[in-house]
C-alpha positions in Angstrom: 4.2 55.6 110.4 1.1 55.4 108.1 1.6 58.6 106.6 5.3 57.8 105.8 4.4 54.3 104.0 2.0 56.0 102.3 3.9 58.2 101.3 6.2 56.1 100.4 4.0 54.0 98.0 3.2 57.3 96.7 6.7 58.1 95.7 7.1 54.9 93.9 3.6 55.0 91.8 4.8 58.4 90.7 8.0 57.3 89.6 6.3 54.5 87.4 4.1 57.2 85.8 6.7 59.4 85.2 9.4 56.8 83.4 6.2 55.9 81.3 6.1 59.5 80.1 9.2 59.8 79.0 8.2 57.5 76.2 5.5 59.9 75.3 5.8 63.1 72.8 7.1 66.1 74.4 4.5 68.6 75.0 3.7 71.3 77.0 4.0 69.9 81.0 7.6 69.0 81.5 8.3 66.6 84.2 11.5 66.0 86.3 12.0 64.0 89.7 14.7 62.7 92.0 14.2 59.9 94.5 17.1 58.9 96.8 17.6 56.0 99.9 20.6 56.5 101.7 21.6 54.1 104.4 24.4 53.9 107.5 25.3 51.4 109.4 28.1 50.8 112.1 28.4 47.8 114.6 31.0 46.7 117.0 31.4 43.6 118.8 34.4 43.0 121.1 35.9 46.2 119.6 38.6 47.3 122.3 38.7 50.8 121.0 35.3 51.0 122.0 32.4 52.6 120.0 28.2 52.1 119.6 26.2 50.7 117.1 24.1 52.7 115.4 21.9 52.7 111.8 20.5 55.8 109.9 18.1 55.8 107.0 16.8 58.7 105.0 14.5 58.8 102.4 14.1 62.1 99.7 11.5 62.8 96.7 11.8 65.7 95.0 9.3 66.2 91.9 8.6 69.2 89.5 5.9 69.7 86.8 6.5 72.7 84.7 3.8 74.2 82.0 4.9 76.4 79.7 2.7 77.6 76.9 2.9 81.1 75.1 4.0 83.5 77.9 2.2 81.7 81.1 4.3 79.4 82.7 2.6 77.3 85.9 5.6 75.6 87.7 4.6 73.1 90.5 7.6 71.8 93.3 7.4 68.5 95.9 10.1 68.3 98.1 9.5 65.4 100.5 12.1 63.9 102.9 12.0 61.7 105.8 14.7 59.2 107.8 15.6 58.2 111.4 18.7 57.7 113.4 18.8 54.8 116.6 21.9 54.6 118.6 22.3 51.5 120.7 19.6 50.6 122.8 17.6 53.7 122.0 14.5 53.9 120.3 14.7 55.4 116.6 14.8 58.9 116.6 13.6 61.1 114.1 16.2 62.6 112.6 14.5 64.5 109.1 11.2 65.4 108.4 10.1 67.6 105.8 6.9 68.4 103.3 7.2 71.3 100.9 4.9 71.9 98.2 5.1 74.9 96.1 2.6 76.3 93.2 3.4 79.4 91.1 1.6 80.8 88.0 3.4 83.6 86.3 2.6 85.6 82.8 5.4 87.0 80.7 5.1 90.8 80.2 9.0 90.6 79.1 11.7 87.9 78.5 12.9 88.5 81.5 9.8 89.9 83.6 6.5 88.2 84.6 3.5 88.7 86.8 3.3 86.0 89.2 1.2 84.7 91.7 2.5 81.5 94.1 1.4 79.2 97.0 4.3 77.7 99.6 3.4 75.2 101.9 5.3 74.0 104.2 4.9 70.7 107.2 6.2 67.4 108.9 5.0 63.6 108.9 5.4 62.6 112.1 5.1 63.6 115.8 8.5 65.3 117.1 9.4 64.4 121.0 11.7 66.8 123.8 14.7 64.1 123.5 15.4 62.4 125.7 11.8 62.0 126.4 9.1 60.6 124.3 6.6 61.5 125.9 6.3 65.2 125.1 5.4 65.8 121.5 7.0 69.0 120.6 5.7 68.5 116.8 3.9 67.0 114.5 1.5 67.3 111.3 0.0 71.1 110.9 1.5 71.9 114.3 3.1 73.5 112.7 2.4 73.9 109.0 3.3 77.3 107.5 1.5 78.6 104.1 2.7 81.9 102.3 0.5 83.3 99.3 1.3 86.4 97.1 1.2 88.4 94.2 4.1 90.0 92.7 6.7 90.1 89.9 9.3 88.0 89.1 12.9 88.5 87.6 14.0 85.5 85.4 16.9 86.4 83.4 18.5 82.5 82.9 16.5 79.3 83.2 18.2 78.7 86.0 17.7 81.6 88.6 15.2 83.5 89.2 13.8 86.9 92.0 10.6 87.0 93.3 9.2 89.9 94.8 5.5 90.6 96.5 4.8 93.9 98.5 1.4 92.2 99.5 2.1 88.3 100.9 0.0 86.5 103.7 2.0 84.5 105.8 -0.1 81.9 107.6 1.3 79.5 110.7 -0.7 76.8 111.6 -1.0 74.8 115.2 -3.6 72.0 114.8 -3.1 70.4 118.1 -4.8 71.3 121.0 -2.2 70.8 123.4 0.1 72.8 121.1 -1.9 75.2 120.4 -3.1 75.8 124.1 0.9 76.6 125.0 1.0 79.0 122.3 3.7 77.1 120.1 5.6 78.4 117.4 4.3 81.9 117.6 0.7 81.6 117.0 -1.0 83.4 120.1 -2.3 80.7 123.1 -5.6 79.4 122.7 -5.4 79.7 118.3 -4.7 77.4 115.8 -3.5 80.0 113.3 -1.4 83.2 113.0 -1.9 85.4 109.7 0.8 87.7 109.0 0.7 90.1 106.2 3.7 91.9 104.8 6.5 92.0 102.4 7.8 88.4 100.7 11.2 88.0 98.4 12.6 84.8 97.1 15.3 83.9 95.4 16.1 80.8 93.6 19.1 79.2 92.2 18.7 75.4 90.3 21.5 74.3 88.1 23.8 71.3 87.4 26.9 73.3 88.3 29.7 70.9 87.0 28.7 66.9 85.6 26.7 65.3 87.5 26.9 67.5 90.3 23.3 69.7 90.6 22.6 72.5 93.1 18.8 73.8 94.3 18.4 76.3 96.6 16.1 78.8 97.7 16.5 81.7 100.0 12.8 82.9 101.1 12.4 86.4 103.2 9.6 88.1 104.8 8.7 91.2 106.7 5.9 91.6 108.7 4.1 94.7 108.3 1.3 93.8 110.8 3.4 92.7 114.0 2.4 95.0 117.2 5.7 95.0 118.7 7.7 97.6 116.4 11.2 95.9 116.9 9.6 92.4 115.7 8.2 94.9 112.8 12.2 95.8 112.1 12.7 91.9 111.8 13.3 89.6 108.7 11.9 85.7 108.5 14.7 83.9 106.9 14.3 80.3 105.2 17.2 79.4 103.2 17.2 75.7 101.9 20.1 74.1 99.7 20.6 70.8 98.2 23.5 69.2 96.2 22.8 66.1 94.5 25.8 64.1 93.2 25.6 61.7 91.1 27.9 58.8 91.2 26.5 56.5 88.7 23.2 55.6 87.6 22.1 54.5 90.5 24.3 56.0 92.9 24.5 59.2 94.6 25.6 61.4 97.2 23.5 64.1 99.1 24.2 67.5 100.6 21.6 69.2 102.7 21.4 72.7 104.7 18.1 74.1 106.0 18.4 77.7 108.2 15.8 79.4 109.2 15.5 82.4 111.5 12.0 83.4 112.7 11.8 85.6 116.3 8.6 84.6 116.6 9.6 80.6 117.2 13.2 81.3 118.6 15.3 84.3 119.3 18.0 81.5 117.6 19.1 80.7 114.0 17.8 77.6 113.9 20.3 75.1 111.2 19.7 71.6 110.7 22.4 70.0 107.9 22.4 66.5 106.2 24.8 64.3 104.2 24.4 61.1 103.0 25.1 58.4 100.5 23.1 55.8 99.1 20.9 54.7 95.9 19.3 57.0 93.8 17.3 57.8 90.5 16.4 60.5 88.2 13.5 60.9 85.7 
């Protein structure tokens, strides 16, 4: 709960500096973020139809800080999101939690094609528990955290979309916790506290205010282990597609639109899908 109202805090002193810079001459860093509180509530009380009371809250923070100067380019992504659901008599449950920070340099050799170089990371805030019991953490802060490095090139032909491609990634999954770790959680081998991967990365981005008012992000990462023992695991893609659509009702209104898939053999033999809509207050800068 510390890191969360930290994080928080965080959110809002960033917002303050940002509004403060858009007073200030346009130069090379461009600046853009989008902070959103969305709210539900139901109760019942002598409702015949029957029916339980619940509330659900979820927070999101998304900031970007672009350079652009000649033909280098250093683009820099936060994607923060957190919120809780409690049904009843039932403690809050988590319900989203998500950190995402992404760091890329790239060089122009074209107008359309650069050299590029990025960092994804990728966590959670708080502990995750086996529902209906709280008492085994499944979860929680670098366990896991996932962190992909490469070199490549990058296809840019609109401002808006954009191909990465890197024959030489690292693909690096983290288990902090010793309990975690010991049970050989989300792929890294029993006993470590990371798993390096090393193969082929793609990525594929798409961010654009498709009609007014109504924005769409997403970005659909793939990667191919070229290291894996196990030749059918070798034959296997790591999918992480995540999309957002922001609408904006009024200044300080909004709707939200999340979908986060990711397919990875080594966690679960599953697609694993987690979706979000909400409405609530918002604000851009």
């Amino acid at each position: 709960m510390k890191k969360i109202l930290c994080t928080l805090f965080v959110m809002a002193a960033v917002s303050a500096v940002m509004a403060e810079n858009e007073n200030q001459e346009e130069g090379p860093w461009k600046f853009e973020g989008f902070i959103s509180q969305q709210l539900n509530q139901v109760s019942f009380s002598n409702w015949a139809a029957g029916g339980e009371n619940n509330f659900t809250t979820t927070s999101i923070f998304n900031l970007s800080g672009v350079y652009e100067k000649d033909r280098n380019s250093w683009e820099n992504k936060l994607d923060l999101a957190y919120g809780f659901i409690r049904t009843g008599d039932t403690p809050a449950r988590k319900s989203t939690d998500r950190i995402k920070f992404l760091s890329k340099y790239a060089r122009k050799m074209t107008d359309k094609l650069s050299l590029a170089a990025l960092a994804d990371f990728q966590s959670q805030f708080a502990k995750g528990y086996k529902y209906p019991d709280t008492e085994v953490v499944i979860s929680k802060f670098l366990s896991p955290g996932f962190l992909t490095t490469s070199v490549g090139l990058e296809y840019k032909p609109v401002d808006y979309f954009s191909v990465y491609f890197s024959p030489a990634a690292g693909k690096f999954t983290f288990v902090t916790d010793p309990d975690l770790s010991a049970a050989g959680a989300f792929g890294v081998p029993a006993g470590e506290k990371v798993n390096p991967e090393f193969g082929a990365y793609a990525s594929i981005t798409f961010d654009k205010e498709v009609f007014e008012n109504v924005k769409i992000a997403s970005k659909l990462d793939l990667f191919n282990n070229f290291t894996d023992s196990d030749k059918d695991n070798r034959k296997r893609i790591d999918v992480n597609w995540l999309t957002g659509v922001n609408m904006k009702i009024n200044r300080f209104l909004s709707a939200s639109l999340g979908l986060h898939l990711i397919y990875d053999h080594d966690i679960s033999s599953d697609v694993q899908l987690h979706q979000m809509l909400g409405v609530g207050f918002s604000y851009s800068f």
